[in-house]
KEPALO-634066 format. One record per atom (N, C-alpha, C, O): atom name; x, z, y; chain; residue in one letter. Coordinates in steps of 0.1 Angstrom, whole numbers, padded with zeros to 4 digits. Example, Ala and Ser with C-alpha at 12.3 -4.5 7.8 and 13.67 -1.06 7.14 Angstrom:
// residues 2
R  at   east     up  north  ch  aa
R   N   0132   0078  -0057   A   a
R  CA   0123   0078  -0045   A   a
R   C   0132   0078  -0033   A   a
R   O   0142   0085  -0033   A   a
R   N   0128   0071  -0022   A   s
R  CA   0137   0071  -0011   A   s
R   C   0129   0079   0000   A   s
R   O   0134   0080   0011   A   s
END
This chain:
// residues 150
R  at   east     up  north  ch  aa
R   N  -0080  -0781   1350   A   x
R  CA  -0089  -0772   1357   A   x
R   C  -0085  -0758   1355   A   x
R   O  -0085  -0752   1344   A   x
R   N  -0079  -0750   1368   A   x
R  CA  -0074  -0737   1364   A   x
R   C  -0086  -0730   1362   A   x
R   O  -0097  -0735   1365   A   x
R   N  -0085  -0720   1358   A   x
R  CA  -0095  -0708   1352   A   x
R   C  -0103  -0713   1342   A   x
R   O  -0114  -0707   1342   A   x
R   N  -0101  -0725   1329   A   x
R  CA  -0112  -0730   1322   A   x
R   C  -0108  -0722   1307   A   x
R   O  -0098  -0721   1302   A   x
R   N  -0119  -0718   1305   A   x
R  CA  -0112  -0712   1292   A   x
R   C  -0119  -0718   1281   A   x
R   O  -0131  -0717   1282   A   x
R   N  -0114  -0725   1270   A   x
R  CA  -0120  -0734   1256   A   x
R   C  -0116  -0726   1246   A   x
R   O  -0105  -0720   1245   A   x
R   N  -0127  -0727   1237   A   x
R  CA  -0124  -0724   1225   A   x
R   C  -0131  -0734   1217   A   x
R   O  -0143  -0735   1217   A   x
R   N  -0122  -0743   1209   A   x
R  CA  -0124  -0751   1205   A   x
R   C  -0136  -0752   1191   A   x
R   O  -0133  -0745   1182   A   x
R   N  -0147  -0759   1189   A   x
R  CA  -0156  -0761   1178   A   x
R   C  -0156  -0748   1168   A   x
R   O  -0152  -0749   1156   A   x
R   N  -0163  -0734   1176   A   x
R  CA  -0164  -0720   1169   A   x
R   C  -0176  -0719   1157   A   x
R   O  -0186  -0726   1159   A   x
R   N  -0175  -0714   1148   A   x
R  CA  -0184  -0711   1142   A   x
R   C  -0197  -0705   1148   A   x
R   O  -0209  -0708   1147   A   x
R   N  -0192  -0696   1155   A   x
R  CA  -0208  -0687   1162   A   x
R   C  -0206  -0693   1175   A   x
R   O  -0216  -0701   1178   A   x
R   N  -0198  -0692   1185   A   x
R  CA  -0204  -0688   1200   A   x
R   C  -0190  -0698   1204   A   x
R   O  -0181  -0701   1196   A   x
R   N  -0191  -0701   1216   A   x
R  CA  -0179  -0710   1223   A   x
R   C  -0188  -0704   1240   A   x
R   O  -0200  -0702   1242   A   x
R   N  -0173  -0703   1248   A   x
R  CA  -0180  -0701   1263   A   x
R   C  -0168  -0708   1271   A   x
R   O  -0158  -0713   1266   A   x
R   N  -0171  -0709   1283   A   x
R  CA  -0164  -0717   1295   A   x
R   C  -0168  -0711   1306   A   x
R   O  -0180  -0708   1308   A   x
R   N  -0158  -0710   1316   A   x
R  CA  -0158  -0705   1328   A   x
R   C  -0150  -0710   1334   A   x
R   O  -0139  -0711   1329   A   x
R   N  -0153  -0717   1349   A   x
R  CA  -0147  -0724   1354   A   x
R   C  -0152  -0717   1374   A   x
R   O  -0163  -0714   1377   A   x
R   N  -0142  -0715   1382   A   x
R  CA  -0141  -0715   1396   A   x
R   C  -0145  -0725   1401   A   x
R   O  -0139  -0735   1396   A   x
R   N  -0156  -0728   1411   A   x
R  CA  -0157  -0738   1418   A   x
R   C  -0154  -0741   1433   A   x
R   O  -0152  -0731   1440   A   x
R   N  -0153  -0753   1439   A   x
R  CA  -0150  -0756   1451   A   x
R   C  -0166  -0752   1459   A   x
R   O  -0177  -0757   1456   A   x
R   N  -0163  -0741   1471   A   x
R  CA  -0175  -0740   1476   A   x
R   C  -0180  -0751   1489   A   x
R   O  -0180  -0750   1501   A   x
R   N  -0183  -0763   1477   A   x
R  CA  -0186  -0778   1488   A   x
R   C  -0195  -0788   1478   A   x
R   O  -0193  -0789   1466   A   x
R   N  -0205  -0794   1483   A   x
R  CA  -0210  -0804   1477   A   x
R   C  -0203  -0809   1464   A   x
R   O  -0209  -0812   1454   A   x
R   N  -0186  -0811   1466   A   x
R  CA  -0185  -0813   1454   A   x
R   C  -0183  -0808   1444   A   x
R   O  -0176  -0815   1436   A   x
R   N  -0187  -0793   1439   A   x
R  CA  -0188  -0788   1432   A   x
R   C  -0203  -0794   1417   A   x
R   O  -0203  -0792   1404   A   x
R   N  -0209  -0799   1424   A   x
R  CA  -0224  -0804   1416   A   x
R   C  -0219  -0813   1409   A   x
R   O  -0224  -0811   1398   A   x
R   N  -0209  -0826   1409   A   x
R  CA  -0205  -0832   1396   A   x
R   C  -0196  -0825   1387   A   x
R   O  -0197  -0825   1374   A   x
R   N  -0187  -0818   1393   A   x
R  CA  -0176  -0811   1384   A   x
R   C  -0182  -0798   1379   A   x
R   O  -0176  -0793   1369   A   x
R   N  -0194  -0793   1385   A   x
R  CA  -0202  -0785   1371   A   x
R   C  -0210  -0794   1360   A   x
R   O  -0210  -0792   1348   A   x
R   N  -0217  -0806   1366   A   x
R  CA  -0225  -0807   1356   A   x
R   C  -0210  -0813   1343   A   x
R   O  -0210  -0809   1331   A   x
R   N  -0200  -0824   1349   A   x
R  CA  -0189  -0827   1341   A   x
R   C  -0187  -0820   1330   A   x
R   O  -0187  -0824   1319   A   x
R   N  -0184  -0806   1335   A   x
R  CA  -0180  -0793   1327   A   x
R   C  -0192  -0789   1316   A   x
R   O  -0187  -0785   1306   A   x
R   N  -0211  -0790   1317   A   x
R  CA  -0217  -0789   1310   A   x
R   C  -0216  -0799   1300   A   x
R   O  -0213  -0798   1288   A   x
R   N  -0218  -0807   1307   A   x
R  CA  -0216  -0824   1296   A   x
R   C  -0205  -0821   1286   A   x
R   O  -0208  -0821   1274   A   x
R   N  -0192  -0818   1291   A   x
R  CA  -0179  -0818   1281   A   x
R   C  -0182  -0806   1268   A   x
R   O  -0180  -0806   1256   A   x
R   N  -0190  -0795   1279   A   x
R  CA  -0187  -0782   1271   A   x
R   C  -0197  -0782   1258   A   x
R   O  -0194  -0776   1247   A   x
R   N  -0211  -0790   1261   A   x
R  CA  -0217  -0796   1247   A   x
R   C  -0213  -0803   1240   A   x
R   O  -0214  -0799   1228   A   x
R   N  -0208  -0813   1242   A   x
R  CA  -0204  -0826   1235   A   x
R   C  -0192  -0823   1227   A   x
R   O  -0190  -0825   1215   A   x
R   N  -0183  -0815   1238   A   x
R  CA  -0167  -0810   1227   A   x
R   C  -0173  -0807   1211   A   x
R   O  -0171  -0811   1200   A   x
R   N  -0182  -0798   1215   A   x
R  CA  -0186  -0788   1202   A   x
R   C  -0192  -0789   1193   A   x
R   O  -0194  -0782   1183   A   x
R   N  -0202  -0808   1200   A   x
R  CA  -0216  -0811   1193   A   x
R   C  -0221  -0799   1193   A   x
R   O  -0221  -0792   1183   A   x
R   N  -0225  -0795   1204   A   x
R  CA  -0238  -0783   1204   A   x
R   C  -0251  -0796   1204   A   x
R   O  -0249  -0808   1208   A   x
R   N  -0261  -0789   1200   A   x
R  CA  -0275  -0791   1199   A   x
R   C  -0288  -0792   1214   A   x
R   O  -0300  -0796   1216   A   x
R   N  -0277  -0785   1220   A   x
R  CA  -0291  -0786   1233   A   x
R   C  -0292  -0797   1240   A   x
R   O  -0283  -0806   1239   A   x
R   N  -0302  -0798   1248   A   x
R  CA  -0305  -0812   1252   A   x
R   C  -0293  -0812   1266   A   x
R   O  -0293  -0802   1273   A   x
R   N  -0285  -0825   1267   A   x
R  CA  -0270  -0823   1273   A   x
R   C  -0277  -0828   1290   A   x
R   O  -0271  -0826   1301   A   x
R   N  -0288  -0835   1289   A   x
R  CA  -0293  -0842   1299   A   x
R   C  -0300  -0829   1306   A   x
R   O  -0297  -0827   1318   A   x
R   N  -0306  -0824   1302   A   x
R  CA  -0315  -0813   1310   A   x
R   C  -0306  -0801   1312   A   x
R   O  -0310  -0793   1320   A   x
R   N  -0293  -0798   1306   A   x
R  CA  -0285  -0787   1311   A   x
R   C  -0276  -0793   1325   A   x
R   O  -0272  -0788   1335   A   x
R   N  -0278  -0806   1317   A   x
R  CA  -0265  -0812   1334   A   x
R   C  -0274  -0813   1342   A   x
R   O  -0268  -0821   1349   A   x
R   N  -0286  -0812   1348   A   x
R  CA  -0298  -0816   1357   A   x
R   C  -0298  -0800   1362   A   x
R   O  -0292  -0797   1372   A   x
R   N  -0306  -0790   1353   A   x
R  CA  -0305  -0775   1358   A   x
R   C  -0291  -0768   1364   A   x
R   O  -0289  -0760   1374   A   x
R   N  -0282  -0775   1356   A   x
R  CA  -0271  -0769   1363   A   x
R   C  -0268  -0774   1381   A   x
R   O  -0268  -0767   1391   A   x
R   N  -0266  -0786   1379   A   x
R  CA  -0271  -0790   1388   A   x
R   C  -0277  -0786   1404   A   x
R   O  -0272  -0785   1415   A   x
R   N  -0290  -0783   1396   A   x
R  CA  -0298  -0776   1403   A   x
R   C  -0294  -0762   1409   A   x
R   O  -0296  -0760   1421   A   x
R   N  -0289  -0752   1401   A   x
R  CA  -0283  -0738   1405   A   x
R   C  -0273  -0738   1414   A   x
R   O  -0272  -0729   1423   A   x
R   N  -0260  -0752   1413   A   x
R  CA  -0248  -0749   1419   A   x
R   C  -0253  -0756   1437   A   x
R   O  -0247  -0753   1448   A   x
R   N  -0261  -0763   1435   A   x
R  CA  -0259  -0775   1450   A   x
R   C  -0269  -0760   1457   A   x
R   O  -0267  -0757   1469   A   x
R   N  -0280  -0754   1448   A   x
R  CA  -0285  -0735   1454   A   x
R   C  -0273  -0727   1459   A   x
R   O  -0271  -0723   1470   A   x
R   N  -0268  -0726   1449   A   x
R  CA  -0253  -0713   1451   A   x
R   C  -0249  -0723   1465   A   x
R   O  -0253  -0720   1476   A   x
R   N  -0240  -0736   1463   A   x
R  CA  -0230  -0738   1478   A   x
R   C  -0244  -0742   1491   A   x
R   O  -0239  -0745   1502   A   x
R   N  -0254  -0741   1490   A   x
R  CA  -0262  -0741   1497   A   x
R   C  -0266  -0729   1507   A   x
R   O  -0267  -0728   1519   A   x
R   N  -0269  -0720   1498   A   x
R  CA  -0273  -0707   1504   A   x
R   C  -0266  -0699   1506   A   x
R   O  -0272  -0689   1512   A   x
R   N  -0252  -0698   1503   A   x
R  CA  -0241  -0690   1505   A   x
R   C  -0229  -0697   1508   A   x
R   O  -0221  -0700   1500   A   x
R   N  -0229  -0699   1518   A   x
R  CA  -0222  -0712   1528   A   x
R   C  -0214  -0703   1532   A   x
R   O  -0218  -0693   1539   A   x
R   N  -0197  -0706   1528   A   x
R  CA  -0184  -0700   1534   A   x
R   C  -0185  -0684   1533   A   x
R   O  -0180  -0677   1542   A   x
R   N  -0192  -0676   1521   A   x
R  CA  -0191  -0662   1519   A   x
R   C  -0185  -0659   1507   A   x
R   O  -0184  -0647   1503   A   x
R   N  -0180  -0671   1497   A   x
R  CA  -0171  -0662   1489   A   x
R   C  -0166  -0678   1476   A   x
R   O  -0167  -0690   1478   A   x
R   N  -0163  -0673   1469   A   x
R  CA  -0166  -0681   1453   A   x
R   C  -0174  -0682   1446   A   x
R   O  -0179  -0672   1443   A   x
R   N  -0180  -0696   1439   A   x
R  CA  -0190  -0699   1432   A   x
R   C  -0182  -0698   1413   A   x
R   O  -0171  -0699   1408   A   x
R   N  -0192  -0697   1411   A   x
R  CA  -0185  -0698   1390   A   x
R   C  -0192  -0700   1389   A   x
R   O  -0203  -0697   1394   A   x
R   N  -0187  -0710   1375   A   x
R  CA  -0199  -0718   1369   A   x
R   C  -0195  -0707   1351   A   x
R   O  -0183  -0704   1350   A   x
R   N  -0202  -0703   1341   A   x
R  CA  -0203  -0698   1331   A   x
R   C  -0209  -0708   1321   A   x
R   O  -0219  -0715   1325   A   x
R   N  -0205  -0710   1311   A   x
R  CA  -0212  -0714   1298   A   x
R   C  -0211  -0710   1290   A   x
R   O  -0200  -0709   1286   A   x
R   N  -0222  -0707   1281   A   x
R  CA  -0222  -0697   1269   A   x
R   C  -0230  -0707   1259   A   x
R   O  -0241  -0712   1260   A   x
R   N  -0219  -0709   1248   A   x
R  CA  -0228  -0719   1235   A   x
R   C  -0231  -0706   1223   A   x
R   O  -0224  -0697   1219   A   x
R   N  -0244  -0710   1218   A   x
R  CA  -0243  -0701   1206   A   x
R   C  -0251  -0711   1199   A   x
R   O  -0256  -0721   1204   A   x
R   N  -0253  -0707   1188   A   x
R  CA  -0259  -0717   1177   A   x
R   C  -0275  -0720   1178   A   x
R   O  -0282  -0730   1175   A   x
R   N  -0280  -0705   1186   A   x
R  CA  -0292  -0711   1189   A   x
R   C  -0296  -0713   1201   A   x
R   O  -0308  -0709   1205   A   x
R   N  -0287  -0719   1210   A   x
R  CA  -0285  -0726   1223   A   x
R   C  -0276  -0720   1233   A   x
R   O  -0269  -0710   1231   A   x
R   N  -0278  -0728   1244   A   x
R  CA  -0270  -0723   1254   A   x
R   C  -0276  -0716   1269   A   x
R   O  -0286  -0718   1275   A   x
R   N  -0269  -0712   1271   A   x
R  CA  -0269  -0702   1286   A   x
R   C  -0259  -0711   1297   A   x
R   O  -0248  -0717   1293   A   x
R   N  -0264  -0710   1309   A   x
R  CA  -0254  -0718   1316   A   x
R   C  -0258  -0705   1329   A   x
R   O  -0269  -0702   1331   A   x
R   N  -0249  -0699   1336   A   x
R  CA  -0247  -0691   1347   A   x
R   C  -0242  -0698   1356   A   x
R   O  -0235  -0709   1353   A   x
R   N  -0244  -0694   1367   A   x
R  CA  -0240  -0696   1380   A   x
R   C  -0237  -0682   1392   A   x
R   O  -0246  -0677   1399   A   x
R   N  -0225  -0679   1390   A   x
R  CA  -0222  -0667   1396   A   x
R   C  -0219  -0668   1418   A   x
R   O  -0209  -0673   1422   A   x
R   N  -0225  -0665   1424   A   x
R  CA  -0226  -0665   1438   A   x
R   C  -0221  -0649   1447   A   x
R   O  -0219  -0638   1441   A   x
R   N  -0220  -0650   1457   A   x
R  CA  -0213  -0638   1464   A   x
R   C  -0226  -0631   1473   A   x
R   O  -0225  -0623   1483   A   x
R   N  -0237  -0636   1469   A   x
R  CA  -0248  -0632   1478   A   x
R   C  -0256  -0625   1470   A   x
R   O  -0262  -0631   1460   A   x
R   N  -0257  -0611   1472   A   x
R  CA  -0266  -0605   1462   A   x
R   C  -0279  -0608   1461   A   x
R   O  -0284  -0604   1451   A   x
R   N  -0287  -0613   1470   A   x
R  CA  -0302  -0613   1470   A   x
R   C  -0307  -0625   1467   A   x
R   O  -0304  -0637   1471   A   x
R   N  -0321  -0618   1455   A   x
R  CA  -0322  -0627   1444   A   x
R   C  -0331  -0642   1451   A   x
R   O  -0339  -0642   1461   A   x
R   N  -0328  -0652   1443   A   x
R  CA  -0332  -0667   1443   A   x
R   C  -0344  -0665   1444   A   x
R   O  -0350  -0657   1437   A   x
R   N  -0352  -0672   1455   A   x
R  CA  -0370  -0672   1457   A   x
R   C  -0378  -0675   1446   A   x
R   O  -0382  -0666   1440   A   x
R   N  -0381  -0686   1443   A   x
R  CA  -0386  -0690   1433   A   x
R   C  -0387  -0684   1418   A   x
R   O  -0396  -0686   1410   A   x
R   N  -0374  -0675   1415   A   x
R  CA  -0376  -0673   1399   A   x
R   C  -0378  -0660   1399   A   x
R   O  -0378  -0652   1389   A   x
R   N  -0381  -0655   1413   A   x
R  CA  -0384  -0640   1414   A   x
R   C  -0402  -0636   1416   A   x
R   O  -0408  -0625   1413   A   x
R   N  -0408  -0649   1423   A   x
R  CA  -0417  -0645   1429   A   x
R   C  -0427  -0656   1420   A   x
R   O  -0423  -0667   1420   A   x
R   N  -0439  -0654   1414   A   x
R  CA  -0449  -0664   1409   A   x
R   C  -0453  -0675   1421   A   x
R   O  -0454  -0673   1433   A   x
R   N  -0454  -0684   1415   A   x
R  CA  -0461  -0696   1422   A   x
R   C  -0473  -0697   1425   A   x
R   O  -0481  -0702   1417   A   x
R   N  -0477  -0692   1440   A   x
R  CA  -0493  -0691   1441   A   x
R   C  -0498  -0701   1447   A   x
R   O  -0509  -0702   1452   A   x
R   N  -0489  -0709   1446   A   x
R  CA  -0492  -0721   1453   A   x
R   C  -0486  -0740   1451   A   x
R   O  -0475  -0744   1455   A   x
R   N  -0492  -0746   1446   A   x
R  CA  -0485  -0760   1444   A   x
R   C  -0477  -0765   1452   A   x
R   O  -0482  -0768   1463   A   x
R   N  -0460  -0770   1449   A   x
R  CA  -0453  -0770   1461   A   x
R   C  -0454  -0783   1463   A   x
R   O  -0455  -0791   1454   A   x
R   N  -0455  -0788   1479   A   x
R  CA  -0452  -0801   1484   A   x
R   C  -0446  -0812   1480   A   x
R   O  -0434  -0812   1484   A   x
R   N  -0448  -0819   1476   A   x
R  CA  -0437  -0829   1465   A   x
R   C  -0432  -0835   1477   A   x
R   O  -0420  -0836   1475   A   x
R   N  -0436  -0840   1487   A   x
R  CA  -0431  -0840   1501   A   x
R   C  -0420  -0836   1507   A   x
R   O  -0413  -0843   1515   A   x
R   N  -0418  -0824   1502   A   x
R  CA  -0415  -0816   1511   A   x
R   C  -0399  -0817   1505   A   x
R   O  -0395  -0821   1494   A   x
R   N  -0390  -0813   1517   A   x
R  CA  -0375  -0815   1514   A   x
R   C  -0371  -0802   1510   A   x
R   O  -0373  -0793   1518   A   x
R   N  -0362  -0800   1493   A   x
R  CA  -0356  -0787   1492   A   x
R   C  -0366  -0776   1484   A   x
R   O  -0378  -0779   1487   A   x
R   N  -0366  -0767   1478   A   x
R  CA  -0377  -0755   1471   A   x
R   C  -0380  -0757   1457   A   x
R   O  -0386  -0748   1451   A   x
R   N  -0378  -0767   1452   A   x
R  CA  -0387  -0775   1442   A   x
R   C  -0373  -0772   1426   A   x
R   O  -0376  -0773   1414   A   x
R   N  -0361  -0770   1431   A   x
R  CA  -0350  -0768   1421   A   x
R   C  -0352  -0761   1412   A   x
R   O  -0350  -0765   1401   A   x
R   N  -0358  -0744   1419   A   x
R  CA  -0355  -0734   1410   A   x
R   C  -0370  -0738   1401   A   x
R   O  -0370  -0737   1388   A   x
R   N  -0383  -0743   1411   A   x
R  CA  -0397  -0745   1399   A   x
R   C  -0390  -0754   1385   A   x
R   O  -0391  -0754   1372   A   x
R   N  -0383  -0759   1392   A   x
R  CA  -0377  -0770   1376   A   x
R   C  -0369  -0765   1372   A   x
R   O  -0367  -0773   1364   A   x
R   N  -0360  -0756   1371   A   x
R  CA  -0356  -0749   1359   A   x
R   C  -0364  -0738   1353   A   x
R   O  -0364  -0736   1341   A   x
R   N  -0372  -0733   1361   A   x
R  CA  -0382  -0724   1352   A   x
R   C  -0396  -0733   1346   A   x
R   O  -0405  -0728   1339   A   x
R   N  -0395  -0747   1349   A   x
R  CA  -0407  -0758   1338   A   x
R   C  -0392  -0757   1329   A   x
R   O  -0391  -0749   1320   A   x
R   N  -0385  -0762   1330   A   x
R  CA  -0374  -0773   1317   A   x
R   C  -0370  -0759   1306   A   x
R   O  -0369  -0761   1294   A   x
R   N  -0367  -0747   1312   A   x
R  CA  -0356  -0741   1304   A   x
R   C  -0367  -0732   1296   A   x
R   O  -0379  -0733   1295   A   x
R   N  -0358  -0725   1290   A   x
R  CA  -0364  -0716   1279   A   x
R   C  -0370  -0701   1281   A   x
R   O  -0380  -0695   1276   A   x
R   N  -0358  -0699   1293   A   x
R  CA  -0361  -0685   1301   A   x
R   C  -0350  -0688   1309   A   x
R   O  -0340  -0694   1305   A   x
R   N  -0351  -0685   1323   A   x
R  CA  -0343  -0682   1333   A   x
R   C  -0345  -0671   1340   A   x
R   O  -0357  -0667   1340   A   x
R   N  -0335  -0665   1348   A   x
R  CA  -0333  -0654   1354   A   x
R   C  -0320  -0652   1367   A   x
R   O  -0314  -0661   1371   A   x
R   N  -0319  -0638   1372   A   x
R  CA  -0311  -0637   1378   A   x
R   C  -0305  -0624   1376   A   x
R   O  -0312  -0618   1368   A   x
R   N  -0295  -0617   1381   A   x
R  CA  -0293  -0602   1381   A   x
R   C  -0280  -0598   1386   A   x
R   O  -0270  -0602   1379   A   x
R   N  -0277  -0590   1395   A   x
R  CA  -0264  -0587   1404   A   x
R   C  -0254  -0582   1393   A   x
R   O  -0255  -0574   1384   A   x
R   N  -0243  -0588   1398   A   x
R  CA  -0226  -0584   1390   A   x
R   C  -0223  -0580   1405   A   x
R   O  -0229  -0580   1416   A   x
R   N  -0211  -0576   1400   A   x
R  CA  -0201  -0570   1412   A   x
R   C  -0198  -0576   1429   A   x
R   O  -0194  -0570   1438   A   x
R   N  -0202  -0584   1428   A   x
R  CA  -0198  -0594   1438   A   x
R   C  -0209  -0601   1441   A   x
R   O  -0206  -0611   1448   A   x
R   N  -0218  -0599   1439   A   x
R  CA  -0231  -0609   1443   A   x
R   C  -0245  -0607   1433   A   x
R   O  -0252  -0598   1431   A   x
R   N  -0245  -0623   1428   A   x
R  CA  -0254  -0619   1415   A   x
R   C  -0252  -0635   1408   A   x
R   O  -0247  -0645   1413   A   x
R   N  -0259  -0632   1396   A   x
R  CA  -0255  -0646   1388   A   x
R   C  -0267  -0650   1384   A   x
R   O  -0273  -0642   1377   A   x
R   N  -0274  -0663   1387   A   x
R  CA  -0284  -0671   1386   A   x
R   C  -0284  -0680   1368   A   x
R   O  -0274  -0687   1365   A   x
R   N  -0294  -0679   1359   A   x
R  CA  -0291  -0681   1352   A   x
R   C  -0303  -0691   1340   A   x
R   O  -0314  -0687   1341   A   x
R   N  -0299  -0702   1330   A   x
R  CA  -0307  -0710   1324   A   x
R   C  -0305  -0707   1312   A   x
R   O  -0292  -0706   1310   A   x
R   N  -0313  -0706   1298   A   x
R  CA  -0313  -0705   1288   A   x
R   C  -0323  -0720   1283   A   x
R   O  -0334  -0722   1288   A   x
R   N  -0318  -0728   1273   A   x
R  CA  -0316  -0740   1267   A   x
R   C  -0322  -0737   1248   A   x
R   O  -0314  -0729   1243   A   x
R   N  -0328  -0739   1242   A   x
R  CA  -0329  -0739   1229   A   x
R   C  -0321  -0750   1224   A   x
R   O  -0319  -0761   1231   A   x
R   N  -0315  -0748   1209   A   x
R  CA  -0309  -0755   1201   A   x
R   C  -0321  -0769   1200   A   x
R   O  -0334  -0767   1201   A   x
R   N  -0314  -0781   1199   A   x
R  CA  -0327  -0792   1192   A   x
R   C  -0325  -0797   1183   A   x
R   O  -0316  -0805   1182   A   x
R   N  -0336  -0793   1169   A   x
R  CA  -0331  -0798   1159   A   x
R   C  -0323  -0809   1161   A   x
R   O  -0320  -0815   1171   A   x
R   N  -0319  -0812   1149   A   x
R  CA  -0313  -0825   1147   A   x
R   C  -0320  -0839   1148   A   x
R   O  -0319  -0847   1156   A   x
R   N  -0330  -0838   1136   A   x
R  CA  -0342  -0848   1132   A   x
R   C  -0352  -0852   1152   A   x
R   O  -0360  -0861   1154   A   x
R   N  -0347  -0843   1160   A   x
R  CA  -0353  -0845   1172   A   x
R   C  -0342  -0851   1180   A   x
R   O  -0346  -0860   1187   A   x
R   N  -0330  -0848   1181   A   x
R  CA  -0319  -0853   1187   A   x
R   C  -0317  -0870   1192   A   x
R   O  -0314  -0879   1184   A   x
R   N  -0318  -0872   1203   A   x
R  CA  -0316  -0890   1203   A   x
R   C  -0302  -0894   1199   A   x
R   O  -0292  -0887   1202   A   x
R   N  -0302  -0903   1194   A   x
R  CA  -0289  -0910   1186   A   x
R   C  -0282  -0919   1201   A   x
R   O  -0272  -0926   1199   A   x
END
């Protein structure tokens, strides 16, 4: 994978950054990349709900910014969890993590429902413009151990 950068089992912080293909198949080869980038390191965060959110952000990014630039995926481990980014070429910010929920969405309904579940699952999520667009983003708490499934 060009552009992946590893640092192998750090004391404080480990990160990864990877370029993605701006096509559907970008959504397994990010979540792949979250999955590896916990497990390499035995980080602590829950590996199932970062590969689901991430998920969620990239199939947003090659969705909504269809043939306008490069998608990146970011991951940041630290001891008391992880950050997973999703960098896009469209500056204007994601609906949902911008605007309160005045309303119960459609469970029906096709599509909208991504960004509500990363702001139920994660810790804090957000967004905020870099150079080139803006980067969409999930924060994860460490899980104890004694909580961890075997």
């Amino acid at each position: 994978m060009n552009g992946l950068a590893l640092h192998e089992r750090p004391s404080a912080s480990a990160s990864w950054r990877i370029a993605l293909p701006h096509t559907t198949a970008a959504v397994p080869v990010a979540r792949a990349l979250v999955r590896t980038a916990l497990t390499e390191v035995e980080h602590a965060a829950d590996c199932d709900t970062a590969e689901l959110l991430t998920a969620e952000l990239v199939a947003n990014a090659v969705e909504h910014t269809a043939g306008r630039g490069p998608i990146e995926l970011v991951v940041e481990l630290a001891p008391t969890g992880c950050q997973v980014e999703v960098h896009d070429p469209d500056p204007a910010p994601p609906g949902h993590l911008t605007r309160p929920v005045v309303e119960e969405p459609d469970v029906w309904q096709e599509g909208g429902r991504g960004l509500l579940l990363i702001r139920a699952l994660s810790s804090s999520c957000g967004h905020r413009p870099t150079p080139s667009g803006k980067a969409v983003w999930f924060r994860l708490p460490a899980v104890p151990a004694q909580r961890r499934p075997v």
